[in-house]
N, C-alpha and C positions, 0 to 999 in steps of 0.2 A: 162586411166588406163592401165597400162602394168602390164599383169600376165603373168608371163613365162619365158624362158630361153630358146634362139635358141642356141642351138651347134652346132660346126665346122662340127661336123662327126656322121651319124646317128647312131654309135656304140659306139660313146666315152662319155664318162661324167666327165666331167673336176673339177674333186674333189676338186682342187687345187686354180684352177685360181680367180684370186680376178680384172679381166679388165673388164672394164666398155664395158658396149655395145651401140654402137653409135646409132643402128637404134630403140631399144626400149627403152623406159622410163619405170622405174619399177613402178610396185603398192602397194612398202613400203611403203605407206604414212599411215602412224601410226597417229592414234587422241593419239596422247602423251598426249594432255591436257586435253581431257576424260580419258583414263586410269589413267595417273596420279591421277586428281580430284576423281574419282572414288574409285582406290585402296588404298588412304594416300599418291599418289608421289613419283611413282617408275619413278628414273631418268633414268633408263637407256632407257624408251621409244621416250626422247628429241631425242636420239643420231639415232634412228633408222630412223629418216624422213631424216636424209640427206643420208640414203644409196640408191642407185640407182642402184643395180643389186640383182637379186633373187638368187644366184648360191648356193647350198647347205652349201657350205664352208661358205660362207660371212654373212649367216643368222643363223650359228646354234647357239643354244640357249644360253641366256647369263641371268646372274643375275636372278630374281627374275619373270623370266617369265614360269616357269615350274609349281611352285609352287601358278602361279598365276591362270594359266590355271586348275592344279588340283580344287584348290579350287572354279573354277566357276562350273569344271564339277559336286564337291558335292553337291551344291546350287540348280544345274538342277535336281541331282538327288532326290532332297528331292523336289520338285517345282514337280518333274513328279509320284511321291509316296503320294504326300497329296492327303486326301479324297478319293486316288483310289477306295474305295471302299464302297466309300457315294453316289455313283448313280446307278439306278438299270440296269441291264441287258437289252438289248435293241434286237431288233432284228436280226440284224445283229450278233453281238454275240452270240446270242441265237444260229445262224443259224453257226457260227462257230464252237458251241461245238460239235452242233448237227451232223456234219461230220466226228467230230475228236472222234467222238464216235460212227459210225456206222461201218461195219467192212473194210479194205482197200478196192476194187474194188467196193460194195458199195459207197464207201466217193468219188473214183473216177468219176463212172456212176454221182451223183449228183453235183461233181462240173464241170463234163460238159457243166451239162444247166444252171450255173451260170454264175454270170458275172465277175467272179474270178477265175484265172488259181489253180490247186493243192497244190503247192508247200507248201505254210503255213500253209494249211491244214492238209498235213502231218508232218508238224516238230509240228502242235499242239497237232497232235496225239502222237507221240512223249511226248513231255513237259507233259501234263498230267498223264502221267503212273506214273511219280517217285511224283508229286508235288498235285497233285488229281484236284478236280473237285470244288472248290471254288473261286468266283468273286477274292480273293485277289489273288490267287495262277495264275490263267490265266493269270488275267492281269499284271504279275509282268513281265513277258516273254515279254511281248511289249514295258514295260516299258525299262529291261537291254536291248533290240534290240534299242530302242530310244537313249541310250547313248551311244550305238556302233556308231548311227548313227552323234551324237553330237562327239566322239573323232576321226568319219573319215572328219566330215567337219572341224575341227580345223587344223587336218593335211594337207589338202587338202587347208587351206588356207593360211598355215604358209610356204608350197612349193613355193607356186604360188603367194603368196601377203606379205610374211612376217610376223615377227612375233605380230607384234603392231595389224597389221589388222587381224590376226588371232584371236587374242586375243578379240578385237573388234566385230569378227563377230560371237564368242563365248559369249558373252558378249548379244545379240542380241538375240542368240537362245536360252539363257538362261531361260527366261522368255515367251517366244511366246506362245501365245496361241494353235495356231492348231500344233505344236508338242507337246506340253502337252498333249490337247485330244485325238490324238492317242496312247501316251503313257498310257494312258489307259481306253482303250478299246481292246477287243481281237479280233482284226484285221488284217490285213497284210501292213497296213499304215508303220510304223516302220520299219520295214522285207523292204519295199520298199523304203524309204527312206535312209536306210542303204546300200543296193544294189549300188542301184542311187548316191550316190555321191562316190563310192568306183570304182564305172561303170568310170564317169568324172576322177577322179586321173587317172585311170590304162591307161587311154585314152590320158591323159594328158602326163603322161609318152614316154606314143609311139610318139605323133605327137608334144607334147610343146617340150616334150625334144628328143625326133629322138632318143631315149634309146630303140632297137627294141629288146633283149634279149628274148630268146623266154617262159620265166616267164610271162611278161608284157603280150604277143600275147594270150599265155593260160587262161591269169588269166582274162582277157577282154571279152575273148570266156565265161569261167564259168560262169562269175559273169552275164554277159549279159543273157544268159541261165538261170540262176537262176532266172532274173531279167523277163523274158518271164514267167515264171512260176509261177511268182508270183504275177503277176500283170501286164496286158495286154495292157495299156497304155504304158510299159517299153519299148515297139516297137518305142513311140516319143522319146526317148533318142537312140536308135540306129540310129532312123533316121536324130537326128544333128549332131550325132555323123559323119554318113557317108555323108552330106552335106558340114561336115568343113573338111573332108581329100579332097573331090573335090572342095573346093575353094582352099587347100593348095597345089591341084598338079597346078591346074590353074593361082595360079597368083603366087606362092613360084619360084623365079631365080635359080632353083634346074638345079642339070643334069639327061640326060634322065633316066641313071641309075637309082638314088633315086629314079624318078618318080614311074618307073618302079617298083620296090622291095617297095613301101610303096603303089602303088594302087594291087600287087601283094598279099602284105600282109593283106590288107583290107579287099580285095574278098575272101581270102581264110577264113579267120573270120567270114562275114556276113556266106559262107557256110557252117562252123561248125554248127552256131548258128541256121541258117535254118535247116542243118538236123537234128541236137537234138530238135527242136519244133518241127519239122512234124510232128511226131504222135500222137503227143497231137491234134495239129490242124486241123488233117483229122478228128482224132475221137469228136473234139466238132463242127466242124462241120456238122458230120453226126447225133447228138441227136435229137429228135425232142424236139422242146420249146415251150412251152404255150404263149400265148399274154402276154406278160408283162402291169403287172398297170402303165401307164402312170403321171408321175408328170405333172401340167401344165407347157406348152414351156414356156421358158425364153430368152428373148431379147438376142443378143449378146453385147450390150452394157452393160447391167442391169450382164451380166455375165463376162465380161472381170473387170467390178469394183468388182465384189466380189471375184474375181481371187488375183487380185491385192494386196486388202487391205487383205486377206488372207495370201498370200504370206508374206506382210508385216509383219501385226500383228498378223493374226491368225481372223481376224471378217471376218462374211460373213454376216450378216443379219443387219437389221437396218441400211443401206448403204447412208441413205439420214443426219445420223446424224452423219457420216464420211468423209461430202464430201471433206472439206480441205485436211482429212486425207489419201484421194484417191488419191488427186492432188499431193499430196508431196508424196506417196507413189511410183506414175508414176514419177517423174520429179525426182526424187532422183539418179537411175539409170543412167541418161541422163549424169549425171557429168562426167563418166569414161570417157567418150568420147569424151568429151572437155579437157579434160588433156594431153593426148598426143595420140602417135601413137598408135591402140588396138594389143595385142599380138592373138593368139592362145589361149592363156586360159580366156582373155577379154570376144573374140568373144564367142567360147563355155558358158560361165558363162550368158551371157545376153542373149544367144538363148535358153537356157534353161529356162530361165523368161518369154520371152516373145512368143518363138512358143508352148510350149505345150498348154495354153487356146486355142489359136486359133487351134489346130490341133484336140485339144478335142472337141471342140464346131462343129466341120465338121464331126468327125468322130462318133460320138453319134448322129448324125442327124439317124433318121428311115431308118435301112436298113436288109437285110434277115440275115447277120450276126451274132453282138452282139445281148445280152441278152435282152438291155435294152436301149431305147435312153436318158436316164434320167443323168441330170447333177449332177454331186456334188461336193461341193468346197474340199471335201478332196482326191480328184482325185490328186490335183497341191501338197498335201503336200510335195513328195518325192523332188520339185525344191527348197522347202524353205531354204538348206542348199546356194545353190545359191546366191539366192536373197538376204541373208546376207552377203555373204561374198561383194557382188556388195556393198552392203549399207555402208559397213564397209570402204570399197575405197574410197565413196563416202564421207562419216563423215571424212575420212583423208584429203581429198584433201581439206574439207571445212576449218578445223583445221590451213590445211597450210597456206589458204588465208586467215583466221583469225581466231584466237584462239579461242577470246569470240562465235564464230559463230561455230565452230566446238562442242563447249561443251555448248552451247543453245541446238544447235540440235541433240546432242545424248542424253540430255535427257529428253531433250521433247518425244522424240526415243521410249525410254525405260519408260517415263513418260504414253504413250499411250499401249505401250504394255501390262504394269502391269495393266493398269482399265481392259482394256480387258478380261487377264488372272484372276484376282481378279472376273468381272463377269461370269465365268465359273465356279468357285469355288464358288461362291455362287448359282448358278444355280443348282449344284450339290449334290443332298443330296437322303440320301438312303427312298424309299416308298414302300409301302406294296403293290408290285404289283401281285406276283401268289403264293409268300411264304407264308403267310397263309392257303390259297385255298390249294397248294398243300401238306402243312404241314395236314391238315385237311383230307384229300384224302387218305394222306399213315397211317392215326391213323387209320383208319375206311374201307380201301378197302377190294376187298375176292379176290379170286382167280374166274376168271369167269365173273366179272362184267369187264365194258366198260367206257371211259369217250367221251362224247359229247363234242365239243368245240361247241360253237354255241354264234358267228359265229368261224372260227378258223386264223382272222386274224392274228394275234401276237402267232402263234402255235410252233413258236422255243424258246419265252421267256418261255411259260409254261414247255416245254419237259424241258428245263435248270433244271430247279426247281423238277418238277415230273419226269422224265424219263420214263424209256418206261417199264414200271410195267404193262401198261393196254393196250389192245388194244383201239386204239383210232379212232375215226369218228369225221367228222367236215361239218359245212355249211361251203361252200365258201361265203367271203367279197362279193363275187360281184355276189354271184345267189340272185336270188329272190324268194322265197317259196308260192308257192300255195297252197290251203287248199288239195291237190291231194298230192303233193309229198313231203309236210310234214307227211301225215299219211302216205303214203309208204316207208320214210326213217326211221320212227318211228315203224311201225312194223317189218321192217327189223331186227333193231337195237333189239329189243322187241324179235323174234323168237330166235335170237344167246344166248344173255344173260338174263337172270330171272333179271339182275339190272344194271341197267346205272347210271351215276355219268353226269349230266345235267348242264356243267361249262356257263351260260351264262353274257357275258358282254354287257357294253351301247353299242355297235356298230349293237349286236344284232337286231337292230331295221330296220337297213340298209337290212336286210337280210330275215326278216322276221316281215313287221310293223304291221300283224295282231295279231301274235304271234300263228297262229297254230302249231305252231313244241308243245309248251309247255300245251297249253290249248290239245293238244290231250293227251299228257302223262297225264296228270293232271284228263282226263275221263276214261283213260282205265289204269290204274296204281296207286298203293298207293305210299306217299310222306314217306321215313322214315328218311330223315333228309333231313333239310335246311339251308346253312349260306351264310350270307352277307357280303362280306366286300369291300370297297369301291365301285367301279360300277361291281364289278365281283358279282356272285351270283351261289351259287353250291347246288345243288338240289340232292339227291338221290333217282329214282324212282325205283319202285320194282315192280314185281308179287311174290314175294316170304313173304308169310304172316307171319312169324318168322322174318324176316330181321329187324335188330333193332342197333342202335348204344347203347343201353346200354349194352357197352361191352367193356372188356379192351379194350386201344388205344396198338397197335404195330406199334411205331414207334420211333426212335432217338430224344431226347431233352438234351437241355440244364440241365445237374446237376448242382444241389444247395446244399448248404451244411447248411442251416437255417431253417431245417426241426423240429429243438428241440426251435424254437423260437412261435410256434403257439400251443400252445397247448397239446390236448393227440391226438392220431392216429381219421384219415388218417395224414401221416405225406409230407408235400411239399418235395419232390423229382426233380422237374427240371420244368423248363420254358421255352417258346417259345414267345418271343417280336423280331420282326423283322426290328427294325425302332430304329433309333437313335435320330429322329430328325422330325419334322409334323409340319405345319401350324396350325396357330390357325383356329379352326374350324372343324379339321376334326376329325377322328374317329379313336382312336387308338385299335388295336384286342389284347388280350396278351390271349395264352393258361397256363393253370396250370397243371401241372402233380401229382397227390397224388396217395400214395400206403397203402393200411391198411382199416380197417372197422371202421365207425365212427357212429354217432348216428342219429337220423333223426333231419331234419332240420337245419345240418350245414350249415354255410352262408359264403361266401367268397364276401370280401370286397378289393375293387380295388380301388388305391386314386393317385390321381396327387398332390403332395404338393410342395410347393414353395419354398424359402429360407428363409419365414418368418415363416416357420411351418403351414401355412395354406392349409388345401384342396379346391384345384379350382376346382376337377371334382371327380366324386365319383360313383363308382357302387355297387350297394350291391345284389345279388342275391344268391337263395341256389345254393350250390356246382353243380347240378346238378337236374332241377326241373322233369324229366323224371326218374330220378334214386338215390334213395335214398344213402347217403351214407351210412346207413347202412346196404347196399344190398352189397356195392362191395366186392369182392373176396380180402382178405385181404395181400396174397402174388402177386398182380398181381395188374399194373399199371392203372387210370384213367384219361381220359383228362375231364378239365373244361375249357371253350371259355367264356370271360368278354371281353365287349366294353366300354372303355371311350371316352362317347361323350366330346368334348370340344368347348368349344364358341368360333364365330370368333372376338369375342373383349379379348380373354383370353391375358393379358400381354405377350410377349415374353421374354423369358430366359428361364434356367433352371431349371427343375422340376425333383422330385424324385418321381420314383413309385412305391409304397408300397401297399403288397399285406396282408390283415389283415383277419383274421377268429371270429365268433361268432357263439353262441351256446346257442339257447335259450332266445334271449337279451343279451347274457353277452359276452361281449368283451372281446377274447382269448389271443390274440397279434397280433402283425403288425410286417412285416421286408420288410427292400428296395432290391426291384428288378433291378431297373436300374436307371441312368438318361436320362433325354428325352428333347431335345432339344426343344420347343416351337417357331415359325417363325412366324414375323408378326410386325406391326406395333403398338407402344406402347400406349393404351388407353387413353382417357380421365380420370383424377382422378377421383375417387371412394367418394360416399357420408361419409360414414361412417368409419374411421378406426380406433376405438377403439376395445377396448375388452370389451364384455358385461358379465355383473353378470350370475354366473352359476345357479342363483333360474330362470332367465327369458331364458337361452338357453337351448334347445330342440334339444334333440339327438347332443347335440358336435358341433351343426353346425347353427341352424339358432335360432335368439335371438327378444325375443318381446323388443322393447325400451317404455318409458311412452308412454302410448298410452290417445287419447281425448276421454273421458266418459263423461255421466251425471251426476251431484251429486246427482241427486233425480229423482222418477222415479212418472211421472202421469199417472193416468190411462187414456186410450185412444191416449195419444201424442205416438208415437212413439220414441222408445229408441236408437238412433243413434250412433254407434261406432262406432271410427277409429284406427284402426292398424297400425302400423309401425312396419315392419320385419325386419330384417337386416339378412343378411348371413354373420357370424363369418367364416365358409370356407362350400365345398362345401357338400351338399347331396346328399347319393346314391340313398334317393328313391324319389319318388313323395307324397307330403305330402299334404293335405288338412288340413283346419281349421275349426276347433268346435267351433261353441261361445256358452254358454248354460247361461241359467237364471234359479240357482237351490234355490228350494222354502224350507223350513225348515216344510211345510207336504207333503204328497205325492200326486203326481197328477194319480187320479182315471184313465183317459185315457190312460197315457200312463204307470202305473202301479211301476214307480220312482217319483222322485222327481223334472223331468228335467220335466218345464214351457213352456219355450221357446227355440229354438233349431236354429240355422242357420250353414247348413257345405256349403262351398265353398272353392277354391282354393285362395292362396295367393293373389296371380297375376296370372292371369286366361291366359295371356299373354304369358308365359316365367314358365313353372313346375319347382318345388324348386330343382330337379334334374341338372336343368341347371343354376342354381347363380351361381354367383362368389363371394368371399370374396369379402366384403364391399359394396356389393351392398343392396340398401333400397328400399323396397316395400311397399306401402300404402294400406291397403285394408279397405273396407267399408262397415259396417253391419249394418241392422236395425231387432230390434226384436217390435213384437209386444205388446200393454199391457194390449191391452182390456181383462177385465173379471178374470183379474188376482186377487185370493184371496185373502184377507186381509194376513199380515204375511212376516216374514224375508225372502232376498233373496240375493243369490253371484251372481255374474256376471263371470265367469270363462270360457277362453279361452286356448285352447292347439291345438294340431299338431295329425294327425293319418296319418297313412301307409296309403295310398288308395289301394294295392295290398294286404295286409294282416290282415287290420282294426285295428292293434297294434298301440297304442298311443307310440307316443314319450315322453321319459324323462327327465327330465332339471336336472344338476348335483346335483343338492338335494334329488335327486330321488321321483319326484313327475312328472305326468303327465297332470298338470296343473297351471296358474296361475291365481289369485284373483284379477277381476280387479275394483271392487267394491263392497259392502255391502249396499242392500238397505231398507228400511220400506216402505209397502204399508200397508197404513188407512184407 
């Protein structure tokens, strides 16, 4: 592979010249017959394999390659913008905002003792002033940095290798997985990637092409400086960089002159670049730093393969189900160098693949230094612009020894890239991780109280979400709590403020597995409110015996404009559903906002419905059982919290969520609040999927089918029924079943006319709360018949509340059904 162009004269650039150069062989070798196949057959890619010099003149752009290049970089950009913002906030991010939001020399003191230089830190401080402080808005800055970084490796490869393999190596990065996911996420991944290969051009400049103008010498100094600042690994690109100017005085047939004035001009670069870092590197030097959490060591072989196949494709994990694709991924590279003689941008191109692992894996080994000796594959992204264009060389040269092999293996190429990238984007979906919690925090905080992390692993994803409204305290992940210095951080906590906000999560247990931090609050402190949502759990403890959340919420929601579809006042005003998308099985939170005075006993009604109109999950509870709505203050806002449990056999697709009101029994209306994604693998068919008669269904939703009775009843035999339920869709509440045997006189004991009495649940197994449409339930009753008086009798079964002893009603409006008529003689 020849990338480059040696010139006559370290000053001139031969705009013009179209001769051949005898000692290098160029690395135009275009997969013409992948672009072609690929783009419909643009010919003019044939014509560029037989060109063999890179000189600007001779490659500049011709036909349908401009517009070929535009349209892969729209492809990338919409490939780097899906789902941005269907995964939640991570710590690393979190830990990014959290800088770009403290105040300048604050942000500075703390990215001292990180393991990331300033620089991004402050342009994110920056970016967020004008564009604000939401997941899409941050990460959309990494994402346009990533296709900075995507149209400096294009150019970078269309100098150096032409335009075919430009295009090719464009073509490659199009889809790659680990630049996607740093494209979004709010990182400095991007920011270094962009640097990094703008670092190699300016470099390429000076030494491929001897063009020392003193723009080049400056702009190499900035960028490199920038590239120090931004990311401290950027030190292994200055260091190939200055390894290939001293093989080039070393073995280059130059005169002393040159030598001279280009190891001249080297040195004087590296000392720029040193004195503009030194005083960042005195000052992170001198910080003191905490022992870093250790990841477990990873082998250098187990790391040089997930280097690799990263580079390549973007995978780092599951490496033993890649191993072919590890093999071709190392062997792919090898091609350039069985093709001809390597140039200067050859050599630089493949030293940049292949020393950074190694240089990382040495230099992250434990030392008083760095932050951190922990490895991670997205350390190597900034070399992936690299490794394509190598591959793209590579795919050409294959093209040229044979066509069908050239265009097998670019798409096989590109066939492994996309499963890759395709499993990130399924991997990726948005969860209700501190947005509720801290949605719930800002309705209900005071001025005065405090929040607990406990423990405060993940303490930048919550700041993300809550901000710094509270003073906050945290157990550390890695102390362990004694029944001593739990009560002593608990009275601490306890003297400052009358009320703390008690966030704990399942890690909690690491930290504290007796649980005195909470059983102490729990003895010297009243609870005035509690919520669960997924393994988080927020507590608020008090000494202040007025402290109550029945009180408006102040805080920001979602408006709604379906406020005149439920009914008379409290009228729906806005909502808060954080989640677009949930596995089957879990539990989804949605808050309600209503405004206005209502009556007691309003009930709000939460449903998950399908495409076929059925309810699969359903909540029903009052508006607010601590707080009547007819107490709230009718010009000032209320929060109500519903959970829809859902099953982990719930069908996957789409579901609408509809948010319905009742008054009394009497259904208000219903309107859709969102759709919701459902994940999971698609059940076993369902017994039953008819629609049942409206005399035998109860409450809208679960339906008796003929059920096995006696024809006639003797005295002493017992009376054996059996049930079959069905769930037409789902129920909000927990229902139990009445069977009664009602006598036509009255029975003296029990001062009615009910006999014989049996209540039990359906299926004692699985509460009518959690059916599914079309699921069939058998249940099985025996009443007794001894002693039973002569005289007429019903046999009649129905459905009750277990929470509020309210019989359900079957669309005829009756409360029960007849399941037989008997004579005892």
């Amino acid at each position: 592979m020849g990338v480059g162009v040696r010139r006559n004269h370290p000053r001139s650039v031969h705009r013009g010249s179209t001769r051949r150069s005898g000692r290098i062989r160029p690395l135009n070798w275009v997969l013409r017959s992948a672009v072609w196949a690929t783009f419909g057959g643009i010919g003019r890619a044939r014509r560029d394999l037989a060109r063999t010099h890179f000189d600007r003149t001779v490659t500049r752009p011709r036909g349908a390659w401009l517009p070929i290049a535009i349209g892969l970089l729209i492809v990338a950009w919409g490939l780097r913008v899906n789902r941005i913002i269907d995964h939640d906030i991570w710590w690393d991010e979190g830990a990014s905002v959290y800088v770009a939001r403290l105040p300048f020399l604050d942000g500075l003191r703390w990215t001292a003792g990180d393991v990331h230089p300033p620089l991004y830190f402050v342009l994110l401080k920056g970016w967020r002033r004008p564009v604000g402080d939401t997941p899409y808005a941050l990460r959309i800055g990494s994402a346009l940095l990533g296709m900075v970084g995507l149209a400096l490796a294009t150019g970078l490869a269309r100098r150096y290798a032409g335009h075919g393999v430009a295009l090719v190596a464009l073509l490659l990065l199009t889809p790659h997985r680990l630049q996607i996911e740093m494209a979004q996420e709010v990182r400095m991944y991007t920011l270094g990637i962009a640097l990094t290969t703008l670092s190699v051009w300016l470099f390429l400049r000076l030494v491929a092409d001897g063009d020392w103008r003193i723009r080049w010498w400056v702009g190499n100094a900035a960028v490199s400086l920038a590239g120090l600042y931004t990311f401290y690994f950027f030190g292994i690109t200055i260091l190939i960089q200055t390894a290939i100017v001293g093989a080039v005085l070393a073995t280059r047939p130059r005169t002393s002159l040159y030598r001279l004035n280009l190891a001249r001009g080297w040195l004087a670069h590296l000392a720029i670049v040193a004195a503009g870092f030194a005083p960042w590197a005195f000052y992170f030097l001198s910080q003191p730093r905490n022992r870093p959490f250790d990841n477990p060591p990873i082998d250098l072989v187990s790391w040089l393969r997930a280097t690799i196949t990263s580079l390549a494709f973007g995978i780092s994990a599951y490496l033993d189900n890649w191993v072919i694709a590890t093999v071709v991924a190392i062997a792919a590279p090898t091609l350039v160098l069985v093709a001809r003689r390597a140039s200067v941008a050859t050599i630089t191109l493949l030293s940049l693949i292949a020393a950074p692992p190694l240089l990382m894996y040495l230099m992250t080994m434990p030392n008083p230094f760095l932050y951190s000796p922990n490895l991670f594959v997205r350390y190597v992204a900034p070399y992936t612009p690299a490794y394509a264009i190598v591959i793209a060389g590579s795919l050409a040269f294959l093209a040229r020894w044979w066509r069908p092999v050239g265009i097998a293996a670019t798409i096989v190429w590109l066939a492994i890239a996309s499963i890759a990238t395709w499993d990130l984007y399924y991997s990726r979906w948005q969860r209700d991780n501190y947005e509720t919690v801290a949605s719930y925090l800002g309705s209900y905080q005071r001025d005065g109280d405090a929040i607990i992390l406990y423990s405060d692993w993940d303490w930048p994803v919550f700041l993300f979400r809550a901000g710094f409204r509270l003073p906050r305290y945290g157990t550390g992940s890695l102390d362990h709590l004694t029944r001593e210095k739990a009560l002593r951080l608990a009275e601490g906590w306890m003297d400052r403020h009358d009320s703390v906000w008690l966030l704990e999560r399942d890690n909690a247990y690491d930290t504290d597995p007796e649980h005195f931090l909470r059983i102490h609050l729990d003895q010297t402190t009243r609870i005035a409110a509690d919520i669960t949502v997924g393994n988080k759990r927020l507590t608020l403890y008090t000494r202040d015996p007025a402290r109550t959340i029945a009180v408006p919420a102040h805080k920001d929601f979602r408006p709604t404009d379906l406020r005149s579809n439920l009914g008379p006042s409290p009228a729906l005003v806005g909502h808060d559903l954080w989640v677009r998308e949930v596995d089957a099985g879990q539990t989804v939170h949605i808050a309600t906002f209503w405004r206005g005075t209502g009556a007691p006993g309003d009930e709000s009604i939460l449903s998950l419905v399908g495409a076929n109109g059925r309810a699969y999950a359903r909540d029903t509870l009052a508006m607010r059982p601590d707080w009547s709505s007819a107490l709230w203050p009718s010009d000032q806002t209320v929060r109500v919290d519903q959970n829809l449990l859902t099953r982990a056999d719930l069908p996957p697709g789409d579901y609408s969520v509809r948010l319905g009101r009742a008054r009394e029994g009497q259904f208000l209306g219903e309107v859709p609040l969102a759709t919701l994604l459902v994940r999971g693998e698609p059940p076993s068919p369902r017994g039953a999927g008819r629609r049942l008669s409206s005399a035998t269904l109860f409450g809208g939703a679960i339906g008796l089918e003929p059920s096995v009775v006696p024809d006639t009843i003797t005295r002493g035999v017992p009376l054996d029924i059996r049930l079959t339920w069905v769930a037409e869709q789902a129920s909000g509440r927990r229902l139990k079943t009445f069977v009664q045997l009602i006598g036509s006189i009255e029975n003296a004991a029990t001062g009615n006319r009910v006999w014989r009495q049996v209540d039990a649940e359906p299926f004692p197994a699985l509460p009518t709360n959690r059916w599914l449409p079309g699921e069939v339930h058998v249940m099985s009753s025996s009443l007794e018949t001894e002693r039973l008086p002569i005289g007429r009798y019903e046999l009649i079964v129905g459905l009750y509340d277990v929470a509020t002893g309210r019989r359900e009603q079957t669309g005829d409006g009756v409360d029960r059904v007849v399941l037989s008529v008997y004579e005892v003689r």
